[in-house]
Structure formats: structure tokens, C-alpha cells
C-alpha positions as CSV (number, residue, x, y, z in Angstrom):
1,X,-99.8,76.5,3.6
2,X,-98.4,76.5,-0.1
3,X,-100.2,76.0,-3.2
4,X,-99.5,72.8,-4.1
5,X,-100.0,71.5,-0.6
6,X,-103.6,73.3,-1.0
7,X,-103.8,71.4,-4.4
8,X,-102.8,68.0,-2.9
9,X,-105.5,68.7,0.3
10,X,-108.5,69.2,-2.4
11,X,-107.5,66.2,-4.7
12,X,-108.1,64.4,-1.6
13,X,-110.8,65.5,-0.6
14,X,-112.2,65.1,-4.1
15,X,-111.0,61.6,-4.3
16,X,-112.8,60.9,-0.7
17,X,-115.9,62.6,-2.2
18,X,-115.8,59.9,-5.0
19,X,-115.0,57.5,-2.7
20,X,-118.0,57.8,-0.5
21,X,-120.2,58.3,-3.7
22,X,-118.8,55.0,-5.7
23,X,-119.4,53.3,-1.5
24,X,-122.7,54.5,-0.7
25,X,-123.7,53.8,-4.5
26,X,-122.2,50.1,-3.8
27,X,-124.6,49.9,-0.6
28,X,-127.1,50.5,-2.4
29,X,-127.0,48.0,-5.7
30,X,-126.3,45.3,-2.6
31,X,-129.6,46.1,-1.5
32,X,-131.5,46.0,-4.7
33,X,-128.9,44.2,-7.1
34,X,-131.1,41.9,-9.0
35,X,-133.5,44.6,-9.6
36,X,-131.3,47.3,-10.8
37,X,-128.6,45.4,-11.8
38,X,-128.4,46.4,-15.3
39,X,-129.9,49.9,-14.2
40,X,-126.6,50.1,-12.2
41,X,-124.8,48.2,-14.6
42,X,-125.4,51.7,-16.9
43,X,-125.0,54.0,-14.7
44,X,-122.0,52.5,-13.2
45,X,-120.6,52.6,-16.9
46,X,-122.3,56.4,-17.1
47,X,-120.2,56.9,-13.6
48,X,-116.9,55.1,-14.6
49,X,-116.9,56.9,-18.1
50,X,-117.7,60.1,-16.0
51,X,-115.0,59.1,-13.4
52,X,-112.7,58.6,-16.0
53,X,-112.7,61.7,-17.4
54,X,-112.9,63.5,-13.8
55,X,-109.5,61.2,-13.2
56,X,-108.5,61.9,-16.8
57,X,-109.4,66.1,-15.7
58,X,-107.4,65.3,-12.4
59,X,-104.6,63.8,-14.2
60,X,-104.4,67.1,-16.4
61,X,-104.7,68.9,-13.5
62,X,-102.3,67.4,-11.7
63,X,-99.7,67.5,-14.3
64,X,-100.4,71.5,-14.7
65,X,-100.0,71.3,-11.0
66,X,-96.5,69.3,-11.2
67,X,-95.6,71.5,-13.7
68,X,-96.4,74.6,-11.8
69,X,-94.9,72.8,-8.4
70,X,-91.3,72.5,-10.6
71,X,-91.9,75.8,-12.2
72,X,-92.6,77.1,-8.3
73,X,-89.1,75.0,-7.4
74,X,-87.4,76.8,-10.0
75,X,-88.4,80.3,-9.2
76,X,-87.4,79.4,-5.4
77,X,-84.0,78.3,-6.7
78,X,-83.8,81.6,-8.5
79,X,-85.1,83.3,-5.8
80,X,-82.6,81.6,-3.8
81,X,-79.9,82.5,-6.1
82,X,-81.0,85.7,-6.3
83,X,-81.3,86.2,-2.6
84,X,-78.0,85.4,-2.7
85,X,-76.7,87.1,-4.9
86,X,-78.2,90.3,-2.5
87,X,-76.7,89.1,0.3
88,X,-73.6,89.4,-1.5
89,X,-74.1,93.0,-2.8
90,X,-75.6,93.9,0.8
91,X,-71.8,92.5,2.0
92,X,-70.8,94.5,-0.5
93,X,-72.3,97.8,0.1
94,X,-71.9,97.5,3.7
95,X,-68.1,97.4,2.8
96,X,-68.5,99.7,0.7
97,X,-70.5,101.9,2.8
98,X,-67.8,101.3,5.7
99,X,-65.3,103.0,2.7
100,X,-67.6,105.9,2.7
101,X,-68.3,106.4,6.1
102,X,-64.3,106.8,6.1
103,X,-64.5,109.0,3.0
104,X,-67.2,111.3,4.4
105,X,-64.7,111.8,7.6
106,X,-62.0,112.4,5.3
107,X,-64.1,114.9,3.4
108,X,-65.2,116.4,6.6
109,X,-61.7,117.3,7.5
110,X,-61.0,118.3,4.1
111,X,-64.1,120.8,4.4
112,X,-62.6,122.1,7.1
113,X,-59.3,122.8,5.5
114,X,-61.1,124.1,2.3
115,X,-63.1,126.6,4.9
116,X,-60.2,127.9,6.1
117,X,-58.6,128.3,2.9
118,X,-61.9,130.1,1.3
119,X,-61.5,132.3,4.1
120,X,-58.0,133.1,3.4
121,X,-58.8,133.3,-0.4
122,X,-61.8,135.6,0.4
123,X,-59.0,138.0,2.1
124,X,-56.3,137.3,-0.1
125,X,-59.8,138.8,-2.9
126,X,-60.4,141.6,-0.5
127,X,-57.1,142.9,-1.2
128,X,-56.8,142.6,-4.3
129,X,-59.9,144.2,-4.8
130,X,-58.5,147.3,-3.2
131,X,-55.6,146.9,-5.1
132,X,-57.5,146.8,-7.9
133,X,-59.2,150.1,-6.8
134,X,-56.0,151.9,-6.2
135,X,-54.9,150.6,-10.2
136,X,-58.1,151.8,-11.5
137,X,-57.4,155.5,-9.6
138,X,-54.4,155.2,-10.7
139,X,-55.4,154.2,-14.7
140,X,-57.6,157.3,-14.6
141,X,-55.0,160.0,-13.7
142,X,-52.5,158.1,-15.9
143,X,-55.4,158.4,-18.6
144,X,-56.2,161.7,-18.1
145,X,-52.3,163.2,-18.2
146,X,-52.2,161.0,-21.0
147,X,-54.7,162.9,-22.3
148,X,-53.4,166.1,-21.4
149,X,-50.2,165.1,-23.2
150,X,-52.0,164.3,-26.0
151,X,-53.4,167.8,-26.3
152,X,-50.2,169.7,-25.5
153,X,-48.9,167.3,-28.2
154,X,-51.6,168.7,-30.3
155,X,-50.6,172.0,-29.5
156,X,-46.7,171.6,-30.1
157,X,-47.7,169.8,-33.4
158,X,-49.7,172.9,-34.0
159,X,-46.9,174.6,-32.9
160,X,-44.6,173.3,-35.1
161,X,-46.7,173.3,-38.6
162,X,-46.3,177.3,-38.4
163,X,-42.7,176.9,-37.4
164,X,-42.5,174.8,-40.5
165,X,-44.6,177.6,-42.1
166,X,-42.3,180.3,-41.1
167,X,-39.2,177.9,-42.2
168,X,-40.6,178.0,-45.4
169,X,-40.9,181.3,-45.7
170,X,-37.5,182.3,-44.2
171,X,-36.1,179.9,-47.1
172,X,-38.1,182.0,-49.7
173,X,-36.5,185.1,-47.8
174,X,-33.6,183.4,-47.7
175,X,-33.3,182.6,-51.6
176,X,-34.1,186.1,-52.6
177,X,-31.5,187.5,-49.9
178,X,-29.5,185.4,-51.5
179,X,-30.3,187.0,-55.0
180,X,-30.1,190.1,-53.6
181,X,-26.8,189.3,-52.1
182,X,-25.3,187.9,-55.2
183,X,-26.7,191.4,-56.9
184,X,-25.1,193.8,-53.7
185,X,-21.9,191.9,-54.0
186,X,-21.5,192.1,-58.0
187,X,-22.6,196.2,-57.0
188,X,-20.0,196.2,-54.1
189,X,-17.5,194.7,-56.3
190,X,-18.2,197.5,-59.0
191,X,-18.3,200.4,-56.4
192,X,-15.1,199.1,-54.9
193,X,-13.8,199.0,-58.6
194,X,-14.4,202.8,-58.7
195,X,-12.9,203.5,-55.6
196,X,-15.7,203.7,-53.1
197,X,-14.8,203.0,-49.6
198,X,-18.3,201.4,-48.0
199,X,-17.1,201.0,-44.5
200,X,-16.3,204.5,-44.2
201,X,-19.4,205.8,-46.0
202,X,-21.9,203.8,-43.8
203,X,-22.3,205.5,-40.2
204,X,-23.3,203.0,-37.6
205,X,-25.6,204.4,-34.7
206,X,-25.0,201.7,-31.1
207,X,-28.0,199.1,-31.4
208,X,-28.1,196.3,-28.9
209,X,-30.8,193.6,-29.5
210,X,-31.7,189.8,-29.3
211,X,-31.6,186.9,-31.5
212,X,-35.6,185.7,-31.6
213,X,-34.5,183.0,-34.5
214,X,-31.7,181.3,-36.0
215,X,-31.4,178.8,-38.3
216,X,-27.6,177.6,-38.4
217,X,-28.0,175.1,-40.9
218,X,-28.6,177.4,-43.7
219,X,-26.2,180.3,-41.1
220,X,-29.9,182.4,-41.1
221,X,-30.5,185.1,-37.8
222,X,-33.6,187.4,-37.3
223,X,-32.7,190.0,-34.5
224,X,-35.6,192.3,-32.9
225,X,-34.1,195.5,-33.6
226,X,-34.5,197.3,-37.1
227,X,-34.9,200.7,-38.4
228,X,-37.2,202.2,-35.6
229,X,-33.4,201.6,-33.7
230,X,-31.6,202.7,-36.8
231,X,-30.4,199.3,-38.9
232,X,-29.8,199.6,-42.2
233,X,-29.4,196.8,-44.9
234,X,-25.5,195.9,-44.6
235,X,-24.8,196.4,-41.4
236,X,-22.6,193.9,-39.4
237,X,-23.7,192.7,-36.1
238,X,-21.7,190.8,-33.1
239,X,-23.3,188.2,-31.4
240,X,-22.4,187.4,-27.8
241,X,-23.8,185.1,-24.9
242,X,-22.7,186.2,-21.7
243,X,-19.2,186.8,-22.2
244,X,-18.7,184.6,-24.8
245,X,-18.3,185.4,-28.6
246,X,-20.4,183.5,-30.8
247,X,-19.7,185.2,-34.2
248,X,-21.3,187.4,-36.4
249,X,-24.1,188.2,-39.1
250,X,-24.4,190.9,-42.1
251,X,-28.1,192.2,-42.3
252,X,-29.9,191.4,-45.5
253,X,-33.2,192.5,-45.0
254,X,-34.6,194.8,-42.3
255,X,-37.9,196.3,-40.9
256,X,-39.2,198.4,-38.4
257,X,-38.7,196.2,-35.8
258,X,-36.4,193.2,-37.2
259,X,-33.9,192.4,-38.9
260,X,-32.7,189.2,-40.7
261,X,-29.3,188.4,-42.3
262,X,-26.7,185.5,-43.0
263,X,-23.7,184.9,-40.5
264,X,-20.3,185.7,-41.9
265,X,-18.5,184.6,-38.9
266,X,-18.9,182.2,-36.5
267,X,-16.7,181.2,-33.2
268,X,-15.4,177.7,-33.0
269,X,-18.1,174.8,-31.7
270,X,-20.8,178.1,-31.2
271,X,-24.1,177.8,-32.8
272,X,-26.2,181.0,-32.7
273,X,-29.3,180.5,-30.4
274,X,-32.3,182.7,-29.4
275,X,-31.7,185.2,-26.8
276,X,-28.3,185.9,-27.9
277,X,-27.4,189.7,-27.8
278,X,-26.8,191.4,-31.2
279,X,-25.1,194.6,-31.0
280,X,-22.4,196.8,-33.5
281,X,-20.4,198.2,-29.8
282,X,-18.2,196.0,-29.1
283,X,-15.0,197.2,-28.8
């Protein structure tokens, strides 16, 4: 049962309450009217002012209760509308679920696919990781005769600061040859003035020897042989490769063991290199 049907079953029952009341009060004034006429008469007015304001009260009441009963009919009609309104979205998510169900399946199959293709990538990562492997190998050996180049570049740079060294002080030797040269010459040049024959005053004992360093763009050549084999300053040596010619040299400056001196001749497109045979025997 509702609430306002509740409401409407009291008010009834109140109403038949003061029914029986005002009737049984009515019996009794019939039975005793000229006595308590004006008794009743005052408390009928006490009852009717009383019953008026319980109506008045009841009146209030009922009007809350109207009020309430439309308020009620307006909730249901929102609660209808509402209702509604779920159905609707319940339609709607049971389409909508219908789109997932057929999503899910399609992501299903797609899981599948993706499984297989993690499997292959997981392979396809396996190999590379051994590739990767074989690289690093590789980058260390690379790295380490890189390394090793490094050092035997060290050493060849080493190498070729005293080569520089000795450069320099060949061109030093080189520049006071050269003095001493221009000196012998301007003495030659006297001697020859006078009538001195040097070729035929200088005896030449049979020295064979190597080239161990030649310059030929300043035409410079240190031999190994020197006085210990019987040089002397102005001496002219052959030098030959094989059985090739490659020119000539006049000793400047000599030593025990070495000799040095610019070339005077030099055979066409030949450049004097180390190893070369110097010797004064050829015939």
C-alpha cells in the first residue's frame, strides 16, 4: 500500500472517530437535553471550535499530503523518465557490448597473430644478439690492432724525429762540406795552376761498400766503408744496383767506418737508394 493511500485510510478513520464521538455525544444531549442543554450547548461550541481546528489541522495536512502526493507523481514521472532513459542506455550497451564481444574476437585473433610475430621477433632478437656478439669480438680485435698501430705509429714517429735529427745534422755536414768544398776546389784550382796532376798523385786501393743513406734532393750519400778500408777525402765512388749504373759520388768527409760525400754524376731517371754498392773497381 502507498503513502497516500495510508494517509487517505487514517483520515478516515479519524473522520469516523469524530463521527461516532459528535453521534454518541448526540445520544446523549437527547437523553438529557433540557438539562444540559446549555452545558452541551458549550461544549458543543468547545467541540466544534476544537473540530474546527482538528478539520482546519486535517485540511493542512491534507494539502501537505496533496502536495507530497503530486511531488510523489512527479518523482514517479522522473523516475519513469529516468527508467527510461536506462532502458535506452541498457539497449545501448547491449549493442554496444554486442560491438565488443566482436572486438574481443577480433582482438583474440589479433593476439594470436601478435604471438606469433613476438615469437618471430624474439628470434629475429636472438640473432642479432649473436650478431651483436660476433661485432663486439670483432670491435675488440679491431681496437686492439688499432691500438697496436697506434704504438708502432708512435714508434715510426719516434722513428722519424731522429731521422729528422740526423737530417739536420747531415745539412750542417752538408753546409760545411760545402765550405770545405768551395775551399778544396779554389786549392785544386791553385794546384792545377802550378801543374799538379791530382788523379795521378792519389792511389786508390779496391773498396766495395753499401749506401746506408742518401739524400737525393740535396745529391747527399753516406757509404759504410771509410779509412779502416782505406778511403780518403776525394775519392770518387761508382754506384751500381744489380747491373745497373746509377751514378757517382766524390767523398767529402770520411771516418773509420763511413764515408759521406755529394754525387757528381748521376744516371738518367736513377735516384741513389740504400743498399746500393759503392765501389772504385769498375772497369
Amino acid at each position: 500500500m502507498s503513502s497516500v493511500a495510508r494517509i487517505f485510510v487514517v483520515l478516515n478513520l479519524v473522520l469516523a472517530v469524530a463521527f461516532l464521538v459528535a453521534a454518541s455525544t448526540f445520544l446523549g444531549l437527547n437523553n438529557d437535553y433540557k438539562s444540559k442543554f446549555e452545558e452541551e450547548k458549550a461544549g458543543r461550541a468547545q467541540d466544534d471550535a476544537r473540530h474546527a481546528q482538528q478539520i482546519s489541522e486535517k485540511e493542512t495536512n491534507l494539502s501537505k499530503v496533496s502536495t507530497d502526493l503530486n511531488t510523489a507523481r512527479q518523482q514517479a514521472a522522473d523516475q519513469e523518465a529516468r527508467a527510461t532513459n536506462l532502458q535506452s542506455q541498457v539497449g545501448s550497451l547491449e549493442s554496444a557490448g554486442k560491438t565488443k564481444d566482436g572486438q574481443i574476437a577480433d582482438l583474440t585473433r589479433a593476439n594470436g597473430e601478435h604471438a606469433g610475430t613476438i615469437e618471430r621477433l624474439r628470434a629475429d632478437n636472438n640473432r642479432l644478439v649473436a650478431a651483436n656478439t660476433d661485432l663486439d669480438a670483432k670491435q675488440r680485435d679491431a681496437v686492439s690492432r688499432m691500438e697496436k698501430a697506434v704504438s708502432d705509429l708512435d714508434g715510426e714517429k719516434k722513428s722519424v724525429m731522429e731521422a729528422n735529427n740526423n737530417i739536420a745534422n747531415l745539412e750542417k755536414d752538408v753546409a760545411k762540406l760545402k765550405d770545405d768544398v768551395a775551399n778544396r776546389d779554389l786549392l785544386v784550382d791553385f794546384a792545377k795552376s802550378k801543374g799538379i796532376d791530382f788523379e795521378n798523385v792519389m792511389v786508390m786501393a779496391p773498396v766495395k761498400g753499401q749506401v746506408t743513406n742518401a739524400d737525393n734532393s740535396i745529391k747527399l750519400v753516406q757509404a759504410n766503408v771509410g779509412t779502416n778500408q782505406g778511403v780518403k777525402r776525394g775519392w770518387i765512388l761508382d754506384i751500381v744496383r744489380g747491373g745497373t749504373y746509377i751514378g757517382r759520388f766524390r767523398v767529402d768527409t770520411v771516418g773509420p767506418t763511413y764515408c759521406a760525400g755529394m754525387v757528381t754524376l748521376l744516371g738518367d731517371g736513377q735516384q741513389v737508394m740504400a743498399a746500393d754498392v759503392v765501389t772504385n773497381t769498375l772497369n
